[in-house]
C-alpha positions as CSV (number, residue, x, y, z in Angstrom):
1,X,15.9,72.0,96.3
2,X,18.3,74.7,97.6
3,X,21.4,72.9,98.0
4,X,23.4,75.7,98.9
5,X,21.2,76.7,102.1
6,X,21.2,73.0,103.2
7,X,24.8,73.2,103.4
8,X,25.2,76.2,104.9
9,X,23.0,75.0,108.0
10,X,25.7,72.4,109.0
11,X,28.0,75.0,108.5
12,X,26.2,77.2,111.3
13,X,26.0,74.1,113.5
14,X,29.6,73.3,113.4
15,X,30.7,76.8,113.9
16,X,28.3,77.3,116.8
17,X,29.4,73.8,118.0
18,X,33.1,75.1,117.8
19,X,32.5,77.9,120.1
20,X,30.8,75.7,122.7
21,X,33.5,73.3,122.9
22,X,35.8,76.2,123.4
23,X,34.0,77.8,126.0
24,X,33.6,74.6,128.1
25,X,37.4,74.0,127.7
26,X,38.2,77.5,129.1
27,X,35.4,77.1,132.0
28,X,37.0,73.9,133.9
29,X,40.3,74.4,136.0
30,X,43.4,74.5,133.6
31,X,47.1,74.1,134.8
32,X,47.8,76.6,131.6
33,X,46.1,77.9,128.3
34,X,47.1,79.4,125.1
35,X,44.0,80.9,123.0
36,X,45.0,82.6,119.9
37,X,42.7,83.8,116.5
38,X,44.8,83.5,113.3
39,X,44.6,84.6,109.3
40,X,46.2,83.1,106.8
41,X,46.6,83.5,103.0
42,X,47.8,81.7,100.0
43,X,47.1,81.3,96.0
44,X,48.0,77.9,95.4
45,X,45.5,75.6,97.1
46,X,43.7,73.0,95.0
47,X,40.6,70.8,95.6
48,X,40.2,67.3,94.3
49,X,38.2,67.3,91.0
50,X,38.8,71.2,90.3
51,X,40.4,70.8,87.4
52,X,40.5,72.8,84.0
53,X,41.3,71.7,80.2
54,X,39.6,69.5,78.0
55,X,40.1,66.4,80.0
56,X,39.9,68.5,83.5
57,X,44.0,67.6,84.0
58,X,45.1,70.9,84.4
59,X,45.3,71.9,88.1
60,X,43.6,74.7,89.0
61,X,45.2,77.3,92.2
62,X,42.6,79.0,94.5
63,X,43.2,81.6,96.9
64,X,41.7,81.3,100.7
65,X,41.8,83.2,103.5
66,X,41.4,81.0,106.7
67,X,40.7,82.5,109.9
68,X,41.4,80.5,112.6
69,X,40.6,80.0,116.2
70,X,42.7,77.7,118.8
71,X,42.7,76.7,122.4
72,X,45.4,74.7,124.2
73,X,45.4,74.0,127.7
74,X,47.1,71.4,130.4
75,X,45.3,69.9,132.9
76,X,45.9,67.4,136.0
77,X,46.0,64.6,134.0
78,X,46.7,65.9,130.3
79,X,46.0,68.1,127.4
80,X,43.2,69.4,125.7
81,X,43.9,70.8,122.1
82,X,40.4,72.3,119.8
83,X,40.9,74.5,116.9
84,X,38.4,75.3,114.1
85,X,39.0,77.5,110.6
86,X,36.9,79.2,108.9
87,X,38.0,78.7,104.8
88,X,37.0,81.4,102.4
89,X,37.8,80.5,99.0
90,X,38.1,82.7,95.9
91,X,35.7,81.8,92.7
92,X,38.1,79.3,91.2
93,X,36.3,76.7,93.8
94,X,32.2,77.7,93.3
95,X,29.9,77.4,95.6
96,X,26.9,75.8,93.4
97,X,27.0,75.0,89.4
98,X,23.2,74.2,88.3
99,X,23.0,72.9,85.0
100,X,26.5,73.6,84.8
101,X,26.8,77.0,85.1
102,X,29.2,78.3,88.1
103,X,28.7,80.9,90.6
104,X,29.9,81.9,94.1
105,X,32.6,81.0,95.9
106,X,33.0,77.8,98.8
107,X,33.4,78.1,102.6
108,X,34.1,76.0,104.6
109,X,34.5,74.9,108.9
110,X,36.8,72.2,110.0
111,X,37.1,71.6,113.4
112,X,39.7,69.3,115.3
113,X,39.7,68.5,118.8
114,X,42.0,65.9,120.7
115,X,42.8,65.3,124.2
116,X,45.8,63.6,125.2
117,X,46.0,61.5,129.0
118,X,49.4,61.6,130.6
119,X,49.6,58.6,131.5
120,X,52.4,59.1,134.0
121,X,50.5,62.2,135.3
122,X,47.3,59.4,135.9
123,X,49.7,56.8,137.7
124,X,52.2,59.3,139.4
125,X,55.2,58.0,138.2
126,X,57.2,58.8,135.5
127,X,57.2,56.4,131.9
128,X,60.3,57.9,130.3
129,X,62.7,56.0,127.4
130,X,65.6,57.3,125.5
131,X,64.4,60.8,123.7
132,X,61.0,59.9,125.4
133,X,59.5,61.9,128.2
134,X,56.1,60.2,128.7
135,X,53.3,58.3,126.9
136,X,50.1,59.6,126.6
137,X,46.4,58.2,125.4
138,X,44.8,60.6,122.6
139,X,40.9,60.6,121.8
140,X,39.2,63.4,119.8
141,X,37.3,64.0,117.2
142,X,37.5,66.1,113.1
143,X,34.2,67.3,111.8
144,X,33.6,69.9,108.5
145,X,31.0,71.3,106.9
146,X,31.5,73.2,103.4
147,X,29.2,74.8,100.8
148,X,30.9,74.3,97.3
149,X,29.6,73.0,94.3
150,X,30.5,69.2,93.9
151,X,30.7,67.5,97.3
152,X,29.3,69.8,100.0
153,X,31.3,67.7,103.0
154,X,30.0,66.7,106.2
155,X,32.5,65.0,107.7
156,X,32.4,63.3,110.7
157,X,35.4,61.5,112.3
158,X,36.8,59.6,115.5
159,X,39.6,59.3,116.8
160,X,41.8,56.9,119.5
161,X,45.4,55.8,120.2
162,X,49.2,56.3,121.8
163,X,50.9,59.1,121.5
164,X,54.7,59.6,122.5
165,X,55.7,62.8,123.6
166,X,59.2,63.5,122.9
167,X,62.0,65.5,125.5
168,X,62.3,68.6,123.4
169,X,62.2,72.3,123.8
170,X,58.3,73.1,123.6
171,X,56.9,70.2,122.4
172,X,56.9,67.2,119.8
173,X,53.8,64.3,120.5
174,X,54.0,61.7,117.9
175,X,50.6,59.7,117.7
176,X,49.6,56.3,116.1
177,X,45.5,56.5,115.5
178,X,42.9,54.7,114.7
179,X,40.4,56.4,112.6
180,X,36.5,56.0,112.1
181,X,35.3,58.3,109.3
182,X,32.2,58.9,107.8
183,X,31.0,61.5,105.3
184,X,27.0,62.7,103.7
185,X,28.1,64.7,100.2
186,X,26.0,66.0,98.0
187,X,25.9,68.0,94.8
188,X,24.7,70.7,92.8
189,X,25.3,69.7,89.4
190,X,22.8,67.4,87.5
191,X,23.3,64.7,89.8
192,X,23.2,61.9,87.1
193,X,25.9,63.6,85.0
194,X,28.3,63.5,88.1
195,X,27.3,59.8,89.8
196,X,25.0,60.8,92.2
197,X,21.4,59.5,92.6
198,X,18.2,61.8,91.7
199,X,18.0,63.3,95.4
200,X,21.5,64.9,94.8
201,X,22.5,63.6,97.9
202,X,24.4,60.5,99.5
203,X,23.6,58.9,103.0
204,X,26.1,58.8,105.3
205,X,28.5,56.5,104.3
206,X,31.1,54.9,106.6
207,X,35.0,54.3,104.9
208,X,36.7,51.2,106.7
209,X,38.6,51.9,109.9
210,X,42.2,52.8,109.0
211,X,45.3,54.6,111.0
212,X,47.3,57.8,111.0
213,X,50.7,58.5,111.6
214,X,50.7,61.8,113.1
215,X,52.8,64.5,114.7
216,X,52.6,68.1,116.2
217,X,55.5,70.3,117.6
218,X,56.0,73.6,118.4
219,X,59.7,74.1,119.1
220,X,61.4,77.5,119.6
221,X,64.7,78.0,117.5
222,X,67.1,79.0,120.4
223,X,66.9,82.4,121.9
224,X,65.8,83.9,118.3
225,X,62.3,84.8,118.5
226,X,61.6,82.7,116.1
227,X,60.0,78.9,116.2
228,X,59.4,76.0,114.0
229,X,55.7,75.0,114.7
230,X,53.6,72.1,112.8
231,X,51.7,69.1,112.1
232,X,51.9,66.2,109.7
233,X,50.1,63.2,109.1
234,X,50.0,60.4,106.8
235,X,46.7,58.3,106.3
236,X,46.3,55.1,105.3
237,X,44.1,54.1,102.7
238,X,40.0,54.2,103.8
239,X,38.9,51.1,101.6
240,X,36.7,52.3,98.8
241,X,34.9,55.7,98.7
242,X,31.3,56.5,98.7
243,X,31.3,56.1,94.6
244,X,32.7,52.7,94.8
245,X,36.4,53.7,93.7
246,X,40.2,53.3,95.4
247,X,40.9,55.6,98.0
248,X,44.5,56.3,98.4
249,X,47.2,56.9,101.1
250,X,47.7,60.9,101.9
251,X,50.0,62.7,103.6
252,X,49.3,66.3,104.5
253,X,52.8,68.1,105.8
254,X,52.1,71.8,106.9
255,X,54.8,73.9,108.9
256,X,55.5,77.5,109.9
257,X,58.4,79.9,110.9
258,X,56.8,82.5,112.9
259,X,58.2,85.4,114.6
260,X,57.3,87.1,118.4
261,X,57.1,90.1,117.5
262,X,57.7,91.3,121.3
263,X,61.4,91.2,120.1
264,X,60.6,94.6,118.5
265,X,58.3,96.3,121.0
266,X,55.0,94.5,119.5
267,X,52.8,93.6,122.7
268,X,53.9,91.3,125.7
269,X,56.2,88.0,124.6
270,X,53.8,85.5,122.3
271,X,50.9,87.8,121.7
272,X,51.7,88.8,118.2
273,X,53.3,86.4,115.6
274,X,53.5,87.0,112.4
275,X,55.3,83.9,110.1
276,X,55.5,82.3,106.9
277,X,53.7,78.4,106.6
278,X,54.2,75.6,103.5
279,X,51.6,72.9,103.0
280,X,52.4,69.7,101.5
281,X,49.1,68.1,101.0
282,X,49.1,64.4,98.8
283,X,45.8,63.1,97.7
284,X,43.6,65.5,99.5
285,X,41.2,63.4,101.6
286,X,42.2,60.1,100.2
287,X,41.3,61.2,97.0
288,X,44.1,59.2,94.4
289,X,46.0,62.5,92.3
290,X,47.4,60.2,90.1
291,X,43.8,59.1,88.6
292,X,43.4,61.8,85.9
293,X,40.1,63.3,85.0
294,X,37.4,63.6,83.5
295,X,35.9,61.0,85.8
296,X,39.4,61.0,88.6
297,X,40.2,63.7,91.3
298,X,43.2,64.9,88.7
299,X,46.0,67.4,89.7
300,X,43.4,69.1,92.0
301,X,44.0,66.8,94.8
302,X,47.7,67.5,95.3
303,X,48.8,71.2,96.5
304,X,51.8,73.1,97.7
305,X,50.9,76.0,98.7
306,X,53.2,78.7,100.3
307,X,51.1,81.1,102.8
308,X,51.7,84.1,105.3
309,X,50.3,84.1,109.1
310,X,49.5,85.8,111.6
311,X,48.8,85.2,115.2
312,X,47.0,87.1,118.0
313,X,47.5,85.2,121.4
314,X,45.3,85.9,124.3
C-alpha cells in the first residue's frame, strides 16, 4: 500500500477545493476585496512527536516555506474571509519512514474559511457597546491534508458562534466558537510498532465538541507604513484523541509587523508588504508537550518560531 500517494490525493482535493471556494467568493457582488499571495520562511517550527535523543525529548527545528493565498471581502450583510497555505517542510519532518527508515520531506494544505453576519447590517440598526461597534455571527469551516510520515492529517472541522468586532483602526473581531472536529490519520511506519491497526490507517474519528477563544486584527501603526496584523486562539481541550489519550488546551499566538512598501516607491499603497511574523504555538493540535516521549508528543509540539514575509496584494 502506497501510503504516500493516498495522501497526496487529499492534498490535490483540498488544493483544488481551495481555489473553487476562492473563485466563487470573487464571482458574487462584493462591497470590497483584498486578494493577496504570500511566502513565508522560518527554521524553528516543530511537529508533535518529531523528536530526537534516546528517549525522542530533544526537540527537533524544521524549516518551511509556506506560500499562502488569501481572499477577504465585505458584503451587504457581512464578511467573507478564505485563506489556504501551502507548507513545504525541510527533511527534519519526512514524508514516509517504512521499516523505519526516513526519506522525503512533508507537505502540507490547510485551508480556513469563515464568514461573519453583521448583524446590525441584517436588522438595519446599529448594536454598538462601549469599545464595541457591532456583533456579528461567524460560521466556517478548517480542513488539511498532509503527506508526512507519522499521521498523514485529514482534518475536517466546523465552525459556529459570536463574534465582537471592536471600534478600532482596521479591524479587531473577537470570536467565541464552537468547534466540531474530526480527523482520518494514518501511518507509514510498521503500524503495530506505533499504535495503529494492521491497515495503517484510522477511520474518521470525531474529538468531543469544544470552544475557541479567538481573535484577528489588522491595525495600522499611525501614519507609519507599518501595521500590527494577527490571529490568536486558544482551544479547549477535545476529550480524548484517536489513540485513547488526554488531549490538551492549546494556544497558537502568531503576529506580524509588515511594512507598505509604497512608502519607498514599491507599487501602488498595500500591494507590496514585506514584514517580520512570531508564532507562539502550545501543544500543537491539542497534542499535551508536557508528556515526554518515547510514547508522548515531547518538545515537538511546542514551537516559537521567528519568520520573514512577504505580501503581494492584488
Amino acid at each position: 500500500m502506497n501510503l504516500t500517494r493516498i495522501a497526496r490525493k487529499p492534498l490535490a482535493a483540498a488544493v483544488t477545493a481551495a481555489c473553487l471556494t476562492l473563485g466563487a467568493a470573487s464571482a458574487g457582488a462584493a462591497d470590497w476585496s483584498d486578494t493577496s499571495i504570500s511566502w513565508r520562511n522560518g527554521s524553528k517550527f516543530r511537529e508533535p512527536f518529531v523528536n530526537s535523543g534516546p528517549q525522542n525529548n530533544n526537540p527537533v527545528d524544521i524549516t518551511k516555506d509556506i506560500i499562502g493565498l488569501t481572499h477577504a471581502s465585505g458584503y451587504k450583510y457581512g464578511i467573507n474571509f478564505f485563506n489556504v497555505d501551502l507548507l513545504m517542510a525541510d527533511k527534519n519532518d519526512p514524508a514516509a519512514c517504512p521499516n523505519f527508515q526516513c526519506t522525503g520531506a512533508s507537505q502540507e494544505a490547510y485551508i480556513v474559511y469563515r464568514n461573519t453576519v453583521d448583524i446590525g447590517k441584517v436588522a438595519g440598526k446599529e448594536f454598538k457597546m462601549g469599545p464595541v461597534r457591532g456583533w456579528g455571527v461567524t460560521f466556517g469551516f478548517d480542513a488539511n491534508a498532509k503527506t508526512d510520515a507519522g499521521y498523514n492529517s485529514k482534518k475536517r472541522m466546523l465552525v459556529l458562534g459570536p463574534t465582537a468586532m471592536f471600534d478600532v483602526p482596521g479591524f479587531l473581531n473577537v470570536s467565541i466558537l464552537a468547534l466540531w472536529e474530526s480527523n482520518a490519520p494514518c501511518t507509514t511506519f510498521p503500524p503495530g510498532a506505533v499504535g495503529y491497526p494492521p491497515s495503517s490507517c484510522i477511520s474518521r474519528y470525531h474529538y468531543k465538541t469544544h470552544p475557541m477563544l479567538t481573535g484577528a486584527w489588522g491595525i495600522p501603526i499611525g501614519a507609519s507604513g507599518f501595521s500590527f496584523e494577527g490571529f490568536m486562539n486558544i482551544i479547549a481541550q477535545k476529550g480524548k484523541n484517536e489513540f485513547g489519550g488526554d488531549t490538551a488546551t492549546e494556544t497558537n499566538f502568531d503576529a506580524e509587523i509588515m511594512y507598505d512598501l509604497s512608502r519607498i516607491g514599491f507599487g501602488s499603497k498595500g500591494m507590496f508588504k514585506i514584514g517580520l511574523e512570531y508564532q507562539y504555538w502550545k501543544n500543537k493540535f491539542g497534542n499535551d508537550a508536557s508528556i515526554p516521549g518515547p510514547n508522548g508528543p515531547g518538545p515537538g509540539a511546542f514551537a516559537k518560531t521567528p519568520m520573514i514575509r512577504a505580501e503581494y496584494h492584488f
